[in-house]
C-alpha positions as CSV (number, residue, x, y, z in Angstrom):
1,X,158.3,60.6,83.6
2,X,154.4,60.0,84.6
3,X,153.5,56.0,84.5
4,X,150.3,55.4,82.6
5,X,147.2,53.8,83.9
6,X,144.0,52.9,82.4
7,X,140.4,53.7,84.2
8,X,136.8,53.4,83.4
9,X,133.8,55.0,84.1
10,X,130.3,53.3,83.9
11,X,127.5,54.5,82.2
12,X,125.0,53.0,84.3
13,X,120.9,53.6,83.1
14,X,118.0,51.5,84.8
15,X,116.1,52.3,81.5
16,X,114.7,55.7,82.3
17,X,117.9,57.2,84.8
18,X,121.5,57.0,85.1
19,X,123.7,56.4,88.1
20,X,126.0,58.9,89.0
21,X,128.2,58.3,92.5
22,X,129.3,62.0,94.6
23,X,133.0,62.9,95.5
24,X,132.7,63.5,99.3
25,X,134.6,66.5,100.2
26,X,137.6,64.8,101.7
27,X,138.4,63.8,98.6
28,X,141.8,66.0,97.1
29,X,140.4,66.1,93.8
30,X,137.2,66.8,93.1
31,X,135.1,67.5,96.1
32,X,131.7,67.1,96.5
33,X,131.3,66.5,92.4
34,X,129.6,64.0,91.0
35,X,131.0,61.4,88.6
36,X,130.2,58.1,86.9
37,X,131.0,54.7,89.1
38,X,134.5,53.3,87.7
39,X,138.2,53.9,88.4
40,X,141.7,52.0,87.6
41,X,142.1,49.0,86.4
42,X,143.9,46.3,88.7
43,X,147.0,44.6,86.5
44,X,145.3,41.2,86.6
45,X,142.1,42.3,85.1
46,X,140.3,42.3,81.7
47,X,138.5,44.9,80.3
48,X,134.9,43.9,81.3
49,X,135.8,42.1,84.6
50,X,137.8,45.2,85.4
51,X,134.3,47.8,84.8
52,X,132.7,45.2,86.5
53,X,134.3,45.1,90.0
54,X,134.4,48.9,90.1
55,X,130.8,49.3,89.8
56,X,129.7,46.4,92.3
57,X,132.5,48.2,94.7
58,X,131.0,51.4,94.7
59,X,127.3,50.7,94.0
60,X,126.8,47.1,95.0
61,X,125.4,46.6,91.4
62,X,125.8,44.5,89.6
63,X,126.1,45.4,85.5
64,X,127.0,43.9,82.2
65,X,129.9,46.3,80.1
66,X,128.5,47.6,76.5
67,X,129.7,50.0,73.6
68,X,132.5,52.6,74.9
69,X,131.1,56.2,74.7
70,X,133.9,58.7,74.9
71,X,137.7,58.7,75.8
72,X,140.0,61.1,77.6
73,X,143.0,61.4,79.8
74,X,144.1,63.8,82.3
75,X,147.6,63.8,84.8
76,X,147.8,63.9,88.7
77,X,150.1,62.9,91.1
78,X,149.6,59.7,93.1
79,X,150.9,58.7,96.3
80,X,154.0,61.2,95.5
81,X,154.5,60.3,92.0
82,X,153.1,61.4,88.4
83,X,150.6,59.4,86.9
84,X,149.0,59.6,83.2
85,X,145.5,58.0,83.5
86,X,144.1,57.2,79.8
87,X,140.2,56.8,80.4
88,X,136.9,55.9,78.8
89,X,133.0,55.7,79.3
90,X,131.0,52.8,78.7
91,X,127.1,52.0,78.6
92,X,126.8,49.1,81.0
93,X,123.4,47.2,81.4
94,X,122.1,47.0,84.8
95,X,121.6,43.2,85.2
96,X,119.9,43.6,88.9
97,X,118.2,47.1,90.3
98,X,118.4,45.5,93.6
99,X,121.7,46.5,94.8
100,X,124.2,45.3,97.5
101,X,125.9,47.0,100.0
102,X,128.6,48.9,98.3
103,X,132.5,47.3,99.0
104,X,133.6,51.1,98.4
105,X,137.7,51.4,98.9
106,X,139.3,54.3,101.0
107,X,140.5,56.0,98.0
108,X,137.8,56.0,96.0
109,X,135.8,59.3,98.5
110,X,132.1,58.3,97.6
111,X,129.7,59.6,99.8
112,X,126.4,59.0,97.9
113,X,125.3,57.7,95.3
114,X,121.6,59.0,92.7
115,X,119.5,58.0,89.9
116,X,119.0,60.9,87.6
117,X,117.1,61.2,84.5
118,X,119.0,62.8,81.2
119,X,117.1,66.2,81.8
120,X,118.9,66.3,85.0
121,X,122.2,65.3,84.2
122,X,123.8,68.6,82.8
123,X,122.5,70.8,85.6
124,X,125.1,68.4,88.0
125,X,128.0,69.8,89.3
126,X,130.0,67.0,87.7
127,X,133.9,66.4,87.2
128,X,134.7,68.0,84.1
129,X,136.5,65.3,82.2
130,X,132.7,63.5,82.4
131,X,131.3,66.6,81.0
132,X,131.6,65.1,77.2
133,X,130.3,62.0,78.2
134,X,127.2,63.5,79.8
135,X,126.5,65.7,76.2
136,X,126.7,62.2,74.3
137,X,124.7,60.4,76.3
138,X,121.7,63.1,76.7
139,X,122.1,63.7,72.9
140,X,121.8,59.6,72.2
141,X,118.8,58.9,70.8
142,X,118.9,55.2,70.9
């Protein structure tokens, strides 16, 4: 039987763009596709502390978590063993454009990170279980 995990993925806009992080193409998954900053959450964390840390890992920004946009969940294996990963996407509010140098983790196989505007963001070769998120946000209006 598959444990279950939880993960997030930031939503991360400067106003005008969103930040999207690239897969490098060591990674076993999804190389070389781009994805929203976030991953699993860490036992000891909260919800916001836990979308938090992922994005000022992998960016070196830091953000403040909003409204959840979309949910999902998807299976892999782990380290040897079956995991259920239940997921969603948040807005997050950039509270400084100025970023840090990224604390990125082994695992994680980030290679580069982009601003791109919402006219850009469908024509990205993107990991499909971000593919609804990407059609809410371009069709969000607010």
């Amino acid at each position: 039987m598959a444990r279950i995990e939880f993960a997030q993925k930031a939503v991360v806009t400067n106003g005008e763009n969103y930040l999207l992080v690239r897969k490098s193409f060591a990674d076993p998954y999804n190389a070389g596709k781009w994805e929203f900053p976030g991953g699993r959450m860490k036992a000891e964390e909260d919800l916001d502390r836990h979308v938090r840390r992922e994005v000022l890992e992998e960016t070196g920004l830091l953000v403040e978590p909003g409204r959840i946009i979309d949910m999902w969940s998807w299976e892999m294996l782990w380290k040897g063993q079956p995991v259920r990963v239940v997921a969603v996407s948040r807005f997050c509010h950039l509270l400084d454009a100025t970023p840090g140098a990224p604390q990125r983790e082994e695992d994680d196989y980030i290679d580069a990170q982009a601003w791109y505007s919402k006219n850009e963001l469908l024509g990205l070769d993107v990991i499909e279980s971000q593919r609804t998120t990407l059609k809410l946000i371009t069709e969000d209006r607010s």
